[in-house]
N, C-alpha and C positions, 0 to 999 in steps of 0.2 A: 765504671762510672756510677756514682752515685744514684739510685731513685731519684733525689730529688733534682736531681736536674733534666729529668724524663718526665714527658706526660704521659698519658696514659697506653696512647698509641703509640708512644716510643719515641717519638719526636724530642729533639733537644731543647730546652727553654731555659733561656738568660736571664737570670735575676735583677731586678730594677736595681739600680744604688740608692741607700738612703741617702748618703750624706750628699745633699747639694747645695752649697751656699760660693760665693764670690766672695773675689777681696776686689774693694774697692773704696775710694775716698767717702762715699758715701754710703756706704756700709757701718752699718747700729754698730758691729762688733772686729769683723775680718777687715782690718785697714792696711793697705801698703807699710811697708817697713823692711827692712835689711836684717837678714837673715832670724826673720822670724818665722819662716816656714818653713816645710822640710819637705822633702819627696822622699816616700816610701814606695819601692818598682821591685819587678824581676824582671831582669834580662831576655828572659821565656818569655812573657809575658807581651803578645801586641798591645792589647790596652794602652800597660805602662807602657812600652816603648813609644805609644804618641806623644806623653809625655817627656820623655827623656830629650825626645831627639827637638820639641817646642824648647824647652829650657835653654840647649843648647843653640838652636837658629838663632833664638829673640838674643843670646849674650845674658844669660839671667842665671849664669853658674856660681857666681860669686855671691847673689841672694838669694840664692833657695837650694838648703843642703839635698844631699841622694844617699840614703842609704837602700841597699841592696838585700832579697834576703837571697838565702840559699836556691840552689835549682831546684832540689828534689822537693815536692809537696808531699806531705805525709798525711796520715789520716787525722795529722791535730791541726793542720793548715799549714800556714806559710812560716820560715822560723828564720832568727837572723842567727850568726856564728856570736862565738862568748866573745866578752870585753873585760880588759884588764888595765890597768890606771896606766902602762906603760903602753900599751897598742895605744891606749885612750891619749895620748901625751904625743904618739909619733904621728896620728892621722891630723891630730892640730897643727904639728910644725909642716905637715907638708900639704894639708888646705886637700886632702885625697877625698872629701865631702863635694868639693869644686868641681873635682873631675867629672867630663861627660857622660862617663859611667861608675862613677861614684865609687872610682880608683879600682875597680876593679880591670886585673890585665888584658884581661884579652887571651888567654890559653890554658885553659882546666890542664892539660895532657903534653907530654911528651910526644910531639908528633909522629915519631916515627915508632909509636904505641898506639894502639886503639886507644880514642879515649871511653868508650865502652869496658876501658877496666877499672877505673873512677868508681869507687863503691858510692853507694847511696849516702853513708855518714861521712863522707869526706867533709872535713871541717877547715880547708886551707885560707886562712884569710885574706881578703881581697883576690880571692881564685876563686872558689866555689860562692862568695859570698860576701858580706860586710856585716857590722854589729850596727845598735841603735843607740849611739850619744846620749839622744835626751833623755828617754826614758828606762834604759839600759832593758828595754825590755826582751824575753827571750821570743815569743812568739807576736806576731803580726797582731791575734787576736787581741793580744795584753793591750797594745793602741786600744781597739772596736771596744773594747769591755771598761778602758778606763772610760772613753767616750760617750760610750752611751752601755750601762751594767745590764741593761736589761736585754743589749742587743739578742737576735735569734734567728741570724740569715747566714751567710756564710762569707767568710773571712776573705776579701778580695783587692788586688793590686790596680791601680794608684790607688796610694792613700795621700792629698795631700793634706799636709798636718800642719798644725799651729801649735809652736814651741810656747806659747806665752799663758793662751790659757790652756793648752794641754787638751784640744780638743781639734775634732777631722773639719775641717771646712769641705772635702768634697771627697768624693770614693767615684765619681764619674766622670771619665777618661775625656770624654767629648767636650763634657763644661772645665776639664781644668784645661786643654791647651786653649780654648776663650778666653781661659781669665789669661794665662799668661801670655797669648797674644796681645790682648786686650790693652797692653800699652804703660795698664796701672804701676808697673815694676820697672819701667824702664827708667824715671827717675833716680830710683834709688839705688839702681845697677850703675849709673853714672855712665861715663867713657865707655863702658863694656856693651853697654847697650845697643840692636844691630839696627835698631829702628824696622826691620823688617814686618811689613806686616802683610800676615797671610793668609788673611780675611778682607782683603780691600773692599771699598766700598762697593764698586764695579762690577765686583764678579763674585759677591758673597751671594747671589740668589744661583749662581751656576755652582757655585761652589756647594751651596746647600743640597743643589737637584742631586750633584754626581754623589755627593754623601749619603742621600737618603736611600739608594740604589744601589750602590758600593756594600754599605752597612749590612743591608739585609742580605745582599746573594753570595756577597762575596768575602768579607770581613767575618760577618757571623754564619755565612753560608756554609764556608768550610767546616767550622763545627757543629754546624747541623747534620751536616753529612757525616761526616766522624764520629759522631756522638751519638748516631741513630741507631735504634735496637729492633729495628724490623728492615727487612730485605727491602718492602716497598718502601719504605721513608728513606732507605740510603739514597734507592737507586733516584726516586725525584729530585732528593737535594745534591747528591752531587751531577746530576746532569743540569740542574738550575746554575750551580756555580760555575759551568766549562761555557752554558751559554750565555753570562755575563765577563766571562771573558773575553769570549769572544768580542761582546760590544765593546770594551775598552782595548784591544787589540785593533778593532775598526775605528776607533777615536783617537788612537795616538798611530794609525798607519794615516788616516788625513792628514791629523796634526803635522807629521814628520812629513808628509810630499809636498802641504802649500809650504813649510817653510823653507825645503831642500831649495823649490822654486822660486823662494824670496831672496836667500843670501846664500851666500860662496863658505864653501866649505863644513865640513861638518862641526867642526867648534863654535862657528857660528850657527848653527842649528842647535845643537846640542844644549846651548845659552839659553833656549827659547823654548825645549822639548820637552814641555808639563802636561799635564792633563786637562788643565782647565786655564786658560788663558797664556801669556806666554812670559808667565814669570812663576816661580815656586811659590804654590799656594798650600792652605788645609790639607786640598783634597790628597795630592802629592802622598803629605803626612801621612793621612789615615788607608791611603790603599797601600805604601810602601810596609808597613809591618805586617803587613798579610803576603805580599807577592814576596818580598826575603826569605819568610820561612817558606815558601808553597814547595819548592823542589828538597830542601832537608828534611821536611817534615812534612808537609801534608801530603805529600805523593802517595806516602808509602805508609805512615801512622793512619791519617786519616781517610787512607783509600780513595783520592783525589787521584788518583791516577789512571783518568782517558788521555791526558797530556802532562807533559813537563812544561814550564812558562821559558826554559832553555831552547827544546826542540820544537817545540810547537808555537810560542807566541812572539817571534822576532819580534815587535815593533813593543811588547809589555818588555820583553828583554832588552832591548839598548835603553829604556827608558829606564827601568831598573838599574842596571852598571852603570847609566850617568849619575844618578843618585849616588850612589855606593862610590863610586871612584871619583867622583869632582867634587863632592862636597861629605867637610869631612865630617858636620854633626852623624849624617848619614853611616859611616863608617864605622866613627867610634863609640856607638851605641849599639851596634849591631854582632852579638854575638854569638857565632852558631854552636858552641861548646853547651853555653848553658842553655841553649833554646832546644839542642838534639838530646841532651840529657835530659830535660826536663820533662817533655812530651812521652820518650818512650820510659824513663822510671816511673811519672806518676800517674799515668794513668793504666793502672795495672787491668783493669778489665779490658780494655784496648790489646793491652800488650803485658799479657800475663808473665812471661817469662824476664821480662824487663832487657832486653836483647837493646843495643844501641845500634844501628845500623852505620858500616863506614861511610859510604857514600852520602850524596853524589861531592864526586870531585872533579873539580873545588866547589866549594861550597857557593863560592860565584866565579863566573869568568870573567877576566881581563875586557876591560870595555874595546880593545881593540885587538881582537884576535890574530 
């Protein structure tokens, strides 16, 4: 790990995002419009993945492109795979920008191959990766430095971007799925549009409480504890994250008993089994990209492991596999190829040897065992 993402005491510390602006009708510069914006993600990446999986719920694939970069981050940051007038000609005719994973398959590996034999330069496209249309640019940074030349922070995912004047409307993950809940695009998404919205009036001040609690122990908890460079900073942050676990373990074991005792059967529960009210909200979003990867990856990369969210947190578990197996934004933005490669390649101080671990399998289980 870098210095710079350590303080002094070794503790891990998160860089602010500069870029934060909106799109909206009443917005001096960033207005609503059809395919004027773009999403820049990794697949590794929770952050982006709030993103991905907001574009897809709202129906907002068809207005706002996704390119993908590679897993592995290197020492010059994030990079996309090369582009050729003929790639460039086949992603147009089949709209692979649209996709909820921004055409990317869904399988680095030959399964019945480790994929821990995936060298770190694998360049397979829309497998390990995707290129940049607009600006055909090679690395993430080339965006940050056309944007702003003077940048000197460090090169980070989402980026969402504006094709028109070639400039980031926002690099922070929390204010972009706002803006695209937010409603502003659904006009111009037409028909596609899911109307959902999940931020309701209702229950955006609950919505907010579980965020602000989530974010710190648990979300960015994990890599405080992963990321920490003294024995006593591990051991506090990760027994902080197992006992907010625990609290959303006791929030969704109520949640699941009054509604068992409200309606018949578990489909009918399962319909209702969120975190914060009983419809898919924010909060849902933002804790599902930290509990997906918690048993690939931070069990065992980030030394998260007093418990598995498998054998130890039943009621985080069924809530998790309803996500993942009923709804398919869920699904198909979720993939553990490039989220296991990513963790254990690039952070080589972590895991110097760059060892991919097989396990656990399967990477989720069957919501009905």
């Amino acid at each position: 790990m870098s210095k710079q993402w350590a303080s002094r005491d070794g503790s891990f510390k998160r860089q602010v995002s500069k870029f934060q602006e909106i799109i909206s009708p009443d917005h001096p510069v960033f207005k609503p419009a059809k395919g004027r914006y773009w999403l820049y993600v990794s697949l590794a990446c929770p952050w982006a993945h709030r993103t991905l999986l907001t574009r897809a719920l709202k129906g907002l694939t068809s207005v706002i492109g996704v390119s993908v970069v590679h897993w592995h981050l290197d020492n010059k940051g994030w990079r996309f795979l090369p582009i050729d007038e003929a790639t460039l000609e086949m992603a147009n005719q089949k709209n692979l920008y649209k996709d909820k994973a921004g055409g990317i398959v869904g399988a680095l590996s030959d399964k019945s191959s480790p994929v821990g034999k995936v060298p770190n330069d694998s360049a397979r496209l829309f497998v390990d990766g995707t290129f940049d249309p607009n600006e055909h640019a090679q690395r993430l940074s080339d965006l940050y430095y056309k944007a702003d030349p003077e940048y000197d922070a460090r090169f980070t995912v989402p980026v969402l971007w504006d094709t028109k004047l070639k400039a980031i409307v926002s690099n922070e993950s929390a204010q972009i799925i706002r803006v695209l809940n937010s409603g502003v695009l659904d006009e111009v998404a037409g028909d596609e549009a899911t109307k959902l919205d999940l931020v309701p009036k209702e229950l955006e001040s609950q919505i907010d409480e579980f965020n602000s609690w989530v974010y710190d122990n648990i979300n960015n908890g994990v890599y405080k504890a992963g990321f920490a460079e003294s024995a006593e900073i591990y051991e506090k942050e990760v027994t902080n994250v197992f006992q907010h676990l625990d609290k959303v373990e006791g929030i969704l074991k109520q949640k699941y008993e009054t509604l068992k005792s409200k309606y018949k059967g578990l489909d009918e529960v399962l319909s209702r089994y969120f975190t914060v009210g009983e419809q898919l909200t924010e909060a849902d979003v933002r804790l599902y990209t930290t509990i997906v990867r918690f048993d690939p990856v931070y069990v065992q990369h980030f030394k998260c492991n007093l418990n598995t969210i498998r054998d130890g947190y039943p009621f985080i578990h069924l809530w998790l596999r309803n996500l993942y197996w009923n709804y398919d934004a869920f699904r198909h933005t979720t993939d553990f190829d490039h989220i296991k490669l990513h963790y254990t390649r690039s952070h080589s101080r972590i895991n110097p040897l760059g060892l991919t671990p097989l396990g656990p399998s399967p990477d989720i289980k069957p919501l009905r065992d």
